[in-house]
C-alpha positions in Angstrom: 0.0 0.0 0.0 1.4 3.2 -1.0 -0.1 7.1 -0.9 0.8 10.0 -2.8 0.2 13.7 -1.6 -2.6 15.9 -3.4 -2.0 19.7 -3.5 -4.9 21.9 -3.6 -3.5 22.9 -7.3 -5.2 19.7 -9.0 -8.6 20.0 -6.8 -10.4 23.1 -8.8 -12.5 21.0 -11.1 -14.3 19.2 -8.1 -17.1 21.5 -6.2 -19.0 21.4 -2.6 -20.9 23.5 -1.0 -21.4 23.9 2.9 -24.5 25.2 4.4 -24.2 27.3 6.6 -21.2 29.3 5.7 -19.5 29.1 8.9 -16.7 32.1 8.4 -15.4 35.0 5.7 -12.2 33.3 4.9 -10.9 29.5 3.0 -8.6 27.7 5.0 -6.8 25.2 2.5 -7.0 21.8 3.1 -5.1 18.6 2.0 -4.7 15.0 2.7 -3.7 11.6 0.8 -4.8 9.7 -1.9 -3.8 6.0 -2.2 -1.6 4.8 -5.3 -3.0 2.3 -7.5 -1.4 1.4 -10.6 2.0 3.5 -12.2 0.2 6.4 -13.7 -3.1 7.4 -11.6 -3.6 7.8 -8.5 -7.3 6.5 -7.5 -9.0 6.6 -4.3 -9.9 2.9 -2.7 -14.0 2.6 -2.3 -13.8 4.0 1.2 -12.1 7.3 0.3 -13.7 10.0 -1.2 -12.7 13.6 -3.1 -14.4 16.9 -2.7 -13.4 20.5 -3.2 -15.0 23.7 -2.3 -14.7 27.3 -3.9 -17.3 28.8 -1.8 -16.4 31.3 0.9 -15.2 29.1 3.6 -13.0 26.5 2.3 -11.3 26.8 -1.0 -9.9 23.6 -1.4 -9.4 20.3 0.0 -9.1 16.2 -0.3 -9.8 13.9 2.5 -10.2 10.3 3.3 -12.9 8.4 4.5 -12.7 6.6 7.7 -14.1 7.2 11.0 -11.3 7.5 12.9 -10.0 11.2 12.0 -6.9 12.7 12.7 -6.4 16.7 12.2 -2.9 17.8 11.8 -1.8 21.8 13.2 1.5 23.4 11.8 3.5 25.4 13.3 5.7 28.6 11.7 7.6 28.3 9.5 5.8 25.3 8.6 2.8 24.6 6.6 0.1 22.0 5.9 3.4 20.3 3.9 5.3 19.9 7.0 2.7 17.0 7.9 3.7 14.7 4.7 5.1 12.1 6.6 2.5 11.9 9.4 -0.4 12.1 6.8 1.4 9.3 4.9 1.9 7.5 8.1 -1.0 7.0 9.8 -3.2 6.9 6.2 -1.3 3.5 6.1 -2.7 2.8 10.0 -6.3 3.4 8.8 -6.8 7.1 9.9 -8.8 9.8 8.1 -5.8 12.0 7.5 -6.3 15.8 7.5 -4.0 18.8 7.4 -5.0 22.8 6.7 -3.4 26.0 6.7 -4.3 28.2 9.5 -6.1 31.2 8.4 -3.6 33.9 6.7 -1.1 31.0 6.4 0.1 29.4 2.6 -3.1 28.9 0.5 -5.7 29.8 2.9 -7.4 33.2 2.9 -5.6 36.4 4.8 -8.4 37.3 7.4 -9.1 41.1 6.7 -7.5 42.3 10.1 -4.6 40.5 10.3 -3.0 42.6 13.2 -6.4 41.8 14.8 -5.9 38.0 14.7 -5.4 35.7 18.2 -5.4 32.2 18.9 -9.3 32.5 18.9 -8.9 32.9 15.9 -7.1 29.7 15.2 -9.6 27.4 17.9 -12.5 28.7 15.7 -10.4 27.8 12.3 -10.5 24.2 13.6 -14.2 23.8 15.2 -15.4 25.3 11.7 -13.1 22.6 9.8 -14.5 20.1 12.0 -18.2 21.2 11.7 -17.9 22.0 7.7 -16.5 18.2 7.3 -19.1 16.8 9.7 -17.0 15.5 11.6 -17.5 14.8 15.2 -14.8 14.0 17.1 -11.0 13.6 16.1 -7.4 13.3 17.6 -5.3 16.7 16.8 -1.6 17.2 16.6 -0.3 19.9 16.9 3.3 21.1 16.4 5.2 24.4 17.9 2.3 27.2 17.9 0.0 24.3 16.7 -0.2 22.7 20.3 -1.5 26.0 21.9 -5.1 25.7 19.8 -5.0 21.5 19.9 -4.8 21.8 23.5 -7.3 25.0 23.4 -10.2 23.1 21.4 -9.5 19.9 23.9 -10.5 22.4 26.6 -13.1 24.5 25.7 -14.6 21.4 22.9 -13.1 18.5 25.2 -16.7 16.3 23.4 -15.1 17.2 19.9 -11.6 16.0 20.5 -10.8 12.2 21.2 -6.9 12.9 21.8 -4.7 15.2 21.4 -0.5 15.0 20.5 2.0 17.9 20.9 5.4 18.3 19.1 8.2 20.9 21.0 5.5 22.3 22.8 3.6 21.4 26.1 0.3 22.8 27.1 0.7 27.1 27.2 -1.9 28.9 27.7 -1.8 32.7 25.9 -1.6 35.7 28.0 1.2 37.9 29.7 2.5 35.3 31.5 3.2 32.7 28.5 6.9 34.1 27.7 8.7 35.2 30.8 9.9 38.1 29.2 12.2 39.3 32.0 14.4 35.9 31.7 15.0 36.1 27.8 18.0 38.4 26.7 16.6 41.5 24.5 18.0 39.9 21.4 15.7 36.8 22.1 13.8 35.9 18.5 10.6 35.9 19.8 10.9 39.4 21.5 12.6 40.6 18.3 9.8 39.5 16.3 7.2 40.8 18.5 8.6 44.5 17.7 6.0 45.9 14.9 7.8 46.1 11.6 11.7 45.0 13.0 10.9 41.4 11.7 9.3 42.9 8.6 12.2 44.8 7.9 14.5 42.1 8.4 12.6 39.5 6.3 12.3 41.9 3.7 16.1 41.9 3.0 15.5 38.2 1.7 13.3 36.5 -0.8 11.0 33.6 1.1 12.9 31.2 0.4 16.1 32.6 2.2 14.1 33.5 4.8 12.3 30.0 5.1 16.0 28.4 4.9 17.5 30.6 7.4 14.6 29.7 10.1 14.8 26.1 9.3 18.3 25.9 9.7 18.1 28.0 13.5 15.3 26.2 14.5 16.7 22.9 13.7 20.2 23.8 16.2 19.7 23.2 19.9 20.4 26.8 20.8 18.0 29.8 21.8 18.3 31.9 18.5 19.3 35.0 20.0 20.7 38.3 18.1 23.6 40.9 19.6 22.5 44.1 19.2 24.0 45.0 16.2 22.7 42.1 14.6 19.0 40.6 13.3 17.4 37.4 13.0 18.5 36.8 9.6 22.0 37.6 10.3 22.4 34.5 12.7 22.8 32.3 9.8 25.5 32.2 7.1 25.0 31.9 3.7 26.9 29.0 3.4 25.5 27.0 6.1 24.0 24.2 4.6 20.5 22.7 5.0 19.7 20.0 7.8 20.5 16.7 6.1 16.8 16.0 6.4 15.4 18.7 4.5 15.8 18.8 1.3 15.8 21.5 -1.7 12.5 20.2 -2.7 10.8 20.7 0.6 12.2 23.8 0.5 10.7 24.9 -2.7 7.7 23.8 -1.1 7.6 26.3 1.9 8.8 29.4 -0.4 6.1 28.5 -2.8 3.2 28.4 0.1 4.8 31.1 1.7 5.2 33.9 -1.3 1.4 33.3 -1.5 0.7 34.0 2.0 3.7 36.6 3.3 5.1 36.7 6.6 2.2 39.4 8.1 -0.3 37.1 9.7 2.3 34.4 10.7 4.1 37.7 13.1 1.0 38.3 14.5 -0.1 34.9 15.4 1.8 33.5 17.0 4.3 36.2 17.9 2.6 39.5 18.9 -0.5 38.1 20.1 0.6 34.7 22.4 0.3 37.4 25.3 -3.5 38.4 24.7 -5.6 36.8 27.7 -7.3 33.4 26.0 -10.9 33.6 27.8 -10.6 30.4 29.8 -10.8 29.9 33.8 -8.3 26.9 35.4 -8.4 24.7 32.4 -8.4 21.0 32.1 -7.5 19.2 28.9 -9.2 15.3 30.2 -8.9 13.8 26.9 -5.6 11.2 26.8 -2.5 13.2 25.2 0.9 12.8 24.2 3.8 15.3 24.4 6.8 14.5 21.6 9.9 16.3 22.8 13.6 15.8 21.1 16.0 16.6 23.7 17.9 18.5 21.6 14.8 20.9 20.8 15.9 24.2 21.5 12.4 25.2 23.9 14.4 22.8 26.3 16.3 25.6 26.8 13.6 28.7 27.6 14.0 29.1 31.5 11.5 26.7 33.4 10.5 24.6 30.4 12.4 21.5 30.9 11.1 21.7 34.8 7.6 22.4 33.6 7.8 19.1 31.8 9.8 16.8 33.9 8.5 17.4 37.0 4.7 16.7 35.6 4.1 20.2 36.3 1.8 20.4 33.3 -0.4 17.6 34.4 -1.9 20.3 36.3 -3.5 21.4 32.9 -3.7 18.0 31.4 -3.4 15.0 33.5 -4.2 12.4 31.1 -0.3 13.1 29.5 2.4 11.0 28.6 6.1 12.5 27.7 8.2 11.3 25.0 11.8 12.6 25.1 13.6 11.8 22.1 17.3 11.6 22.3 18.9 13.1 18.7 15.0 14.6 18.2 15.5 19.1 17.5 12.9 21.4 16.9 11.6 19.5 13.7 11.9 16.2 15.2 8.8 14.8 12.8 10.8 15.9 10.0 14.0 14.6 11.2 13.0 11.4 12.2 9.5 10.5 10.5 9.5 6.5 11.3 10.4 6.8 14.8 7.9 9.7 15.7 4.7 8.1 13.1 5.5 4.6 15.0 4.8 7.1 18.5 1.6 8.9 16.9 0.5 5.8 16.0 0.7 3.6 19.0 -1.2 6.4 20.7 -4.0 6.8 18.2 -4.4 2.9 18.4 -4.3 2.9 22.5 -7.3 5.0 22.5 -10.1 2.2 21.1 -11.9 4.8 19.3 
């Protein structure tokens, strides 16, 4: 059994219609498509193909199965940074689904993006869920991805069967979510939170430079932090060459999403908004979870994270968790090491008797 990956760019002669429109923007959506035969890829009688050009979701492909599995990028990633997973735990008998956040690669820019929050980004993946009718699914998450999995499995805990984390452990946004006063002024996140320093420093670059430069200071188990006669985008030498484990290809990839989409949406969420107040009192994620950490992840490093995990401090907010420390894993540890961590996503789905 094999599975090749559909991009929305082949989906425009299919049509559906969703009643009733459920918000002003299209979140692009994409799965897998099994591979029968040399030439033509053709979906097995339990799949099916649908497309939508109305208001709320432009485009997307699913599979057909009852046990669903929603996938949430992180930055600089995109619905493609899932390709293994999809692939992965398709092959395990999962409905496998993967969007763009709103503002993010092919979806629609929402039409205040300095406006935008992480309710934004809970709503994005109740409306997915109530657009595909789908009750109840597991959701993954990954960086800024874990902060809405984790949210919906609070505030939705009936619509969310499971939920996995990669590099990030339950947050909740607000002023309290980066200790500011621990990070050095050059810190990345800090620098990025400044309203048009990141903008200006990006803008140096095409997208693909930029996307490269991220991936490759991401991917190192240091804080990315800049002196202050430096930027971002000046931590990382031209000549520095990509992690072994991402290739040209997926590289092209990301620029091609990202030229679509810019860079101003991405700042503001996650960056300049994880300290807005999320509307929540003392909550509890119940459902059963999984936290994916590589040890050489670089968020190991922010002051009180490896603490908040190892000690089971965040039980408090989700007791229900297991922890997963991967030795060699960084930042991009489901890119880096696909087998290892789709073998961990899908002994958890499987545990769960849904």
């Amino acid at each position: 059994m094999s599975y090749i990956l559909i991009t929305p760019h082949l989906l425009t002669s299919l049509s559906l219609s969703f009643s009733p429109p459920l918000s002003p923007h299209c979140l692009c959506v994409c799965a897998c498509f099994r591979k029968d035969g040399e030439n033509q890829a053709q979906p097995c009688s339990s799949e099916r193909r649908e497309a939508s050009c109305c208001r709320n979701w432009r485009r997307y492909i699913i599979q057909e199965s009852p046990k669903v599995v929603v996938f949430l990028h992180g930055f600089p990633e995109i619905w493609y940074t899932w390709r293994h997973q999809m692939i992965g735990v398709a092959d395990a008998g999962y409905r496998a689904i993967a969007f763009d956040f709103r503002g993010y690669g092919l979806s629609d820019q929402p039409l205040d993006p300095e406006k935008g929050s992480f309710a934004d980004l809970v709503e994005d993946v109740v409306s997915l869920l109530d657009a595909l009718g789908i009750a109840k699914a597991f959701l993954v998450g990954k960086d800024f991805g874990a902060l809405p999995a984790y949210l919906v499995a609070a505030v939705k805990p009936e619509r969310v069967c499971g939920v996995i984390t990669l590099g990030i452990p339950f947050m909740l946004p607000g002023p309290s979510i980066i200790p500011v006063h621990l990070f050095p002024r050059g810190f990345y996140v800090l620098r990025w939170q400044e309203p048009g320093r990141a903008e200006a420093d990006f803008g140096r670059l095409d997208v693909k430079t930029v996307i490269r430069n991220i991936y490759i200071l991401f991917s190192k188990s240091e804080v990315p932090v800049a002196g202050d006669d430096q930027e971002i985008m000046d931590l990382v030498d031209e000549s520095t060459p990509l992690p072994p484990w991402f290739s040209e290809e997926d590289l092209a990839a990301y620029a091609s999403l990202y030229e679509k989409s810019g860079f101003r949406f991405a700042l503001q969420v996650p960056y300049r908004s994880m300290g807005k107040e999320y509307a929540i009192v003392d909550p509890k994620v119940t459902a059963p979870a999984l936290l994916i950490m590589g040890e050489k992840d670089y968020v190991l490093k922010f002051p009180g994270m490896e603490d908040y995990i190892r000690t089971g401090q965040v039980k408090h907010f989700v007791p229900n968790l297991d922890v997963t420390f991967m030795p060699e894993g960084s930042h991009f540890v489901h890119e880096q090491l696909p087998e290892q961590v789709n073998s961990l996503v899908v002994d958890f789905l499987n545990k769960q008797n849904i």
